[in-house]
N, C-alpha and C positions, 0 to 999 in steps of 0.2 A: 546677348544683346544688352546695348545699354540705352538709356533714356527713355526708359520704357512709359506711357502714357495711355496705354488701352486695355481694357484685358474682357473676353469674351466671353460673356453670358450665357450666349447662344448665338450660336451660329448662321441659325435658320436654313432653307432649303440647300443653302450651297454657297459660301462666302470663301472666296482667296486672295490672292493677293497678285495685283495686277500692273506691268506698266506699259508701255507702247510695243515690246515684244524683243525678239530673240530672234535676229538677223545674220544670215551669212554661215549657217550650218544645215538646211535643207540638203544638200546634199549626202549627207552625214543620216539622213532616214527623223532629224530633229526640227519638229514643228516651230512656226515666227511665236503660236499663244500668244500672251498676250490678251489688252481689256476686248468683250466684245465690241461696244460703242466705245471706238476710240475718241471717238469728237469730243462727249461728254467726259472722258481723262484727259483730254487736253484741256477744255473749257475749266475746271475744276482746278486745273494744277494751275494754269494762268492767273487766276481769281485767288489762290494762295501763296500767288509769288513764287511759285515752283517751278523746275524745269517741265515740258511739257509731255515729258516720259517719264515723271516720277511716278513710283508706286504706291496703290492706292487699293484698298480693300474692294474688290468687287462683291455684290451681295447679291443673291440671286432672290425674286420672289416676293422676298421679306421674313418677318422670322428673326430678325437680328435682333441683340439686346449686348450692351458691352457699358463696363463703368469706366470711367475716367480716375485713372491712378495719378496726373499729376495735370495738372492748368497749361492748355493748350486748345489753340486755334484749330478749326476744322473747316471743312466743305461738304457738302454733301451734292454730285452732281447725279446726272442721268435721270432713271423710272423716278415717278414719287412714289414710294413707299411709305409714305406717311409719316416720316420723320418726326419722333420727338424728342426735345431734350427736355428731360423731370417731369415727362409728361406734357409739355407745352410745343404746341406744332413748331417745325423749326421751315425755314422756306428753303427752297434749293436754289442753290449757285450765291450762296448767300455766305459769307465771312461771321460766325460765331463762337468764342471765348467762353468754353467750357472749364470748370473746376474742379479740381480733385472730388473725387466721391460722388458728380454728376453722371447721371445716366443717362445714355440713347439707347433709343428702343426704333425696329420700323413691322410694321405691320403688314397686310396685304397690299396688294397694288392699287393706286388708284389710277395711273398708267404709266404704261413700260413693263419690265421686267427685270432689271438690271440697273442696281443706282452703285454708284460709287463714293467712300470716303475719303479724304482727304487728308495729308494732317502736314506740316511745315517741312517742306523737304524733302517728304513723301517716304512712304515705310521703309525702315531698315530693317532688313530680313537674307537670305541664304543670295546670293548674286551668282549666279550660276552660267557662264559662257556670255556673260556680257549684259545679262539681265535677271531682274528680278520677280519676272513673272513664273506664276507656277502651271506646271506643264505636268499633271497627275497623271498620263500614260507612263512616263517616265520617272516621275519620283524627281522633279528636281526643282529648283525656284523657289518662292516664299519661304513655307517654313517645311524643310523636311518633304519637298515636293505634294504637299497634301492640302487638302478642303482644311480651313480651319475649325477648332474645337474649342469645346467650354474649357476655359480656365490660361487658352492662348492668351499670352502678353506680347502689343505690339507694340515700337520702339518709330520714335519719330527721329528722323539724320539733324532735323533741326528743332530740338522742342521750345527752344526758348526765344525764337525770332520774335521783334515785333509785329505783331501784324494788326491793321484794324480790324476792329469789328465792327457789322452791320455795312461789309459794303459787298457792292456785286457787279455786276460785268453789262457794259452796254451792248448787249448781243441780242438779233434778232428774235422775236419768242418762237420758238418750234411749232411747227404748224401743225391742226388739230389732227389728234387721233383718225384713219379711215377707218370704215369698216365695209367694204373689202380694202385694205390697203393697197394702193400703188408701188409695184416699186418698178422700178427700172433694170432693164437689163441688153448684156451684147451678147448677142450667136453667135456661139462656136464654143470650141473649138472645135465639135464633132455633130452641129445642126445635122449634117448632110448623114448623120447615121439613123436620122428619125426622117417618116414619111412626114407629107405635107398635115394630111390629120393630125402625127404626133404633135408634129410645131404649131400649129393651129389649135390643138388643146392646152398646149401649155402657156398659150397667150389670149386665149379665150375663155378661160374658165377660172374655175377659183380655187384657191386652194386653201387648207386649214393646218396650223401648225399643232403637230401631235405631242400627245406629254410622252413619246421616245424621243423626244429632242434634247441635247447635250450643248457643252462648249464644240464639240467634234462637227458635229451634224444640225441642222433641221430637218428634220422626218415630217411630207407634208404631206397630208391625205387629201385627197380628191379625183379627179376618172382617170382613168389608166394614161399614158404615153405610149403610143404607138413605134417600134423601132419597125426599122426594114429588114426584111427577112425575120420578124422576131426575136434581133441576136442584140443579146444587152451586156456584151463581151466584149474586150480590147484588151489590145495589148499594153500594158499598165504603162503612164505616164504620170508627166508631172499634173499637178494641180494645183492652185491658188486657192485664198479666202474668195469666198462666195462663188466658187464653183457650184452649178447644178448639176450633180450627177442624178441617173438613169438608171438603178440596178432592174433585176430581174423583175422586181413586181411592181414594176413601170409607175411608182410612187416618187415624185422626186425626193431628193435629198443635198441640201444646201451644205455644202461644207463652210463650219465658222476655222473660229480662232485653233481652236486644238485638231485641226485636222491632220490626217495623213499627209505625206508630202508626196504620197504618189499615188494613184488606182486604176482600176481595172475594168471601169465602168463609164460607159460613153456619156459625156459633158453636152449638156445642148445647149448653154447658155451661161454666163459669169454676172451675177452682180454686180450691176454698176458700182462702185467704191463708194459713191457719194450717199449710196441709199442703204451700205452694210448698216448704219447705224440701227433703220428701221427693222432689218431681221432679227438683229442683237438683242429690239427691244420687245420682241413679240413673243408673248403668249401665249402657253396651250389652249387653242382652242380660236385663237388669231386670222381672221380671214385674209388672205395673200391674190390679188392679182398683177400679171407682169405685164408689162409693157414694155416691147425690145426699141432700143435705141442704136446708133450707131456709136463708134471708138469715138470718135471726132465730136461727136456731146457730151457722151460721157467723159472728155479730158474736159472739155467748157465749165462743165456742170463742177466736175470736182475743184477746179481753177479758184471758180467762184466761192467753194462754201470752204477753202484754203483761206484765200483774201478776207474773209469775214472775221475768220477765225485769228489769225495773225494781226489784224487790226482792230481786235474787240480791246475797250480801255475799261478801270474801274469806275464805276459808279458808287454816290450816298444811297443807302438802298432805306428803305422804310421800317426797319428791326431797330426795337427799343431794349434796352434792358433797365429792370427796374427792380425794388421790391413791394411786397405787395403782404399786408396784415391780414390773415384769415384766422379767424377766432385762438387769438393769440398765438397764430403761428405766425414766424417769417419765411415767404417764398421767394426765393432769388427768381425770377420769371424773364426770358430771352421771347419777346413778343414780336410777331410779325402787323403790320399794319392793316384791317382791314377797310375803313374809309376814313376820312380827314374833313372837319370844317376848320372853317378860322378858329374857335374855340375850342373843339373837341377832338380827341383822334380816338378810335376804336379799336383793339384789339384781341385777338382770340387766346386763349389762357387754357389751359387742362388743370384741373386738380381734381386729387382723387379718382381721377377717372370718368368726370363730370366736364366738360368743355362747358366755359363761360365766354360770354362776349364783355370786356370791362372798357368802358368808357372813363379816359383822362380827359378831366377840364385842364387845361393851359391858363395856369394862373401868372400872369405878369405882375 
């Protein structure tokens, strides 16, 4: 690869390389993959001028650390993971101009679970049947069909575009964290294989996302689902993203991105499309309750948060960059805004490892 501009520190819990997926071979036994929150790869790629399935680092968790090998624009969408750049919080959905030899770092979650990188063009890596996402059952996409590793070098298609910095996207703000979350869902395609308890538990009660959860699956604990006759057997069909399967120990299991294309196991319910983002973004330990809806809201619902998304425009966003003298050091510092008077603006800063709050007077 050429124009390389990243290369990886660490990895953290699980970081690949992700773009809107891998379409029109399901039949063929080969998964769509692909990002989990595809919203937040789309919102991200828009905000950098990119097509809206360009590839972008998904990072699980947090745990990331990567330096910057050549001057180049980023994004950072999805979870907050704490994003810094040298140390200095970086904000998300936000256009910042990073320099050779600057470091990103992200840390634990402060919410979500899945944040994505960006870079102008979106990653140049392995293109494999029409896309660039990595699909690890199979060994194929990103790089070498694999999780990425320390000392990975990633390559931007476009490193040198102009782009501004400190701007960002006039889009809705995402509505707060639940705890139990909402999410939405349609019955079927095999409701009628679960007694009315089953169905009534699985929409009355709660459920908690387990740390056996993958890109494949969520694995969700909570009280049993009752099947009829006790039979949690079928004859294997197809299955979609955010299928609810049923196995044997009546725990459901949400199929994501890297799922099978087909199984064996009765489906009580699908994921509404508009609310996958919220599974993608939940964490072990994440309270889940469902609410079923009809096909005919769920197309409404998704209509709607389409139109938003396709109509969202750039915005000035409040990120300064400046330098800044610390006992005879110079710090190049990419600062986020934390409040504004006429005279004053306030800013949050990291050095050393110390978070400062640094107040600029506005000298005319």
């Amino acid at each position: 690869m050429t124009n390389s501009v990243l290369r990886i520190e660490s990895p953290g819990l699980m970081s690949t390389i992700q773009d809107l997926g891998r379409f029109g071979y399901q039949r063929y036994g080969i998964s769509t993959s692909g990002a989990g929150d595809r919203d937040s790869l789309r919102l991200g790629n828009l905000l950098l001028g990119n097509e809206f399935g360009d590839a972008a680092v998904e990072i699980t968790f947090g745990g990331f650390a990567a330096g910057f090998t050549a001057t180049t624009a980023f994004v950072i969408s999805g979870a907050d993971l704490n994003p810094t750049l040298n140390g200095t919080p970086v904000a998300l959905n936000t256009i910042y101009l990073a320099a050779k030899d600057d470091h990103i770092a992200m840390s634990a979650p402060n919410t979500g679970f899945r944040s994505y990188m960006h870079l102008p063009g979106g990653v140049d890596c392995d293109e494999v049947l029409g896309s660039y996402s990595t699909y690890r059952p199979a060994r194929i996409g990103g790089i070498d069909g694999r999780a990425l590793r320390v000392g990975d070098e990633l390559s931007a298609l476009e490193p040198g575009r102009d782009v501004p910095s400190g701007v960002t996207l006039n889009f809705p703000a995402s509505e707060s964290i639940q705890s139990p979350q909402s999410v939405r869902v349609v019955m079927g395609p095999q409701d009628d294989h679960f007694t009315a308890a089953g169905v009534q538990t699985l929409l009355g009660e709660v459920f908690t996302v387990t740390d056996r959860s993958s890109r494949q699956g969520v694995r969700l604990d909570g009280p049993d689902i009752e099947a009829v006759n006790d039979s949690y057997d079928i004859v294997s069909d197809a299955v979609v993203t955010g299928s609810i399967q049923i196995p044997g120990d009546r725990k459901p299991i949400i199929l994501m991105s890297d799922r099978q294309t087909t199984g064996g196991y009765p489906k009580i319910a699908v994921i509404a499309t508009v609310d996958l983002p919220l599974i993608a973004q939940s964490a072990p330990g994440a309270q889940i309750q469902f609410t079923a809806i009809d096909r005919e809201e769920a197309v409404a619902l998704l209509r709607k948060r389409e139109s938003l998304i396709t109509s969202a425009t750039l915005i000035s966003s409040d990120v300064r960059e400046f330098e800044l003298l610390v006992d005879s050091d110079l710090h190049r510092v990419h600062a986020p805004l934390l409040a504004g008077e006429q005279s004053m603006e306030r800013f949050q800063i990291e050095l050393d490892g110390i978070r400062h709050t640094v107040a600029i007077e506005d000298i005319e």
